[in-house]
N, C-alpha and C positions, 0 to 999 in steps of 0.2 A: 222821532227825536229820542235820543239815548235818557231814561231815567238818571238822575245824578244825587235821587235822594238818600241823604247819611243820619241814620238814626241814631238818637242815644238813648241809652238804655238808665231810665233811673232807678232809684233804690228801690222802690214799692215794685220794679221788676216792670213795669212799662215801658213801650217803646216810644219815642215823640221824634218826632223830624227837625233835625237840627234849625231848620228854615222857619220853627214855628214855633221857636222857643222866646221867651221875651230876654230883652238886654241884661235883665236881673240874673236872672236863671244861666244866659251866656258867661257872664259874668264871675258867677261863682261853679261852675264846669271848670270854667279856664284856673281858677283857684285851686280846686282840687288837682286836678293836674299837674300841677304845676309843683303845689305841696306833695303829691304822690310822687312824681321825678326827685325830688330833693331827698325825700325816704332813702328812696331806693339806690341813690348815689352814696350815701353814707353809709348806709346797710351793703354791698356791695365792697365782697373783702379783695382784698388789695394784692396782686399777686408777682409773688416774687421769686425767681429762679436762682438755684444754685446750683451749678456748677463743679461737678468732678474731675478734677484733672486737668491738664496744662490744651490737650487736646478740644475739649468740649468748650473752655472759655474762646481760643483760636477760631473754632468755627463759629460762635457768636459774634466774635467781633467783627469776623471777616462777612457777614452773611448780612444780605441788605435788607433794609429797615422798610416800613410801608412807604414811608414815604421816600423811599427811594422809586419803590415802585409808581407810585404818583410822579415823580419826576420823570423817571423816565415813560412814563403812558401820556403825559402831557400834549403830546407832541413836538416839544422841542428836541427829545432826542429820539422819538419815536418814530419811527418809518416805517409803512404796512409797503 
């Protein structure tokens, strides 16, 4: 049977098994995390392109967006 155990590492630098951590301790992990992503979203500068010339704005407009690409890999217009 494949091992499936996911350690975490805490601050004093020890490893414990997620599986044997109490609801407490689960609890405030998921806290951190959680506070840690919302940092890092903020913190996370904002990026923005400019454009030189009549040509370079043309090929952005005309050039398809991600989720064009999701659209068309979806399979409704996607045929292998």
């Amino acid at each position: 049977m494949k091992d499936n155990t996911v350690y975490w590492k805490m601050r004093n630098g020890k490893l414990i098994s997620v599986d044997d951590m109490d609801i407490n301790h689960l609890r405030n992990v998921l806290k951190m995390i959680i506070r840690n992503h919302e940092k890092a979203i903020q913190a996370k500068p904002k990026v923005e392109f400019k454009f030189n010339g009549d040509m370079a704005q043309e090929f952005n407009d005309s050039h398809y967006s991600d989720m064009d690409d999701i659209q068309w890999s979806d399979g409704e217009f996607y045929k292998e």
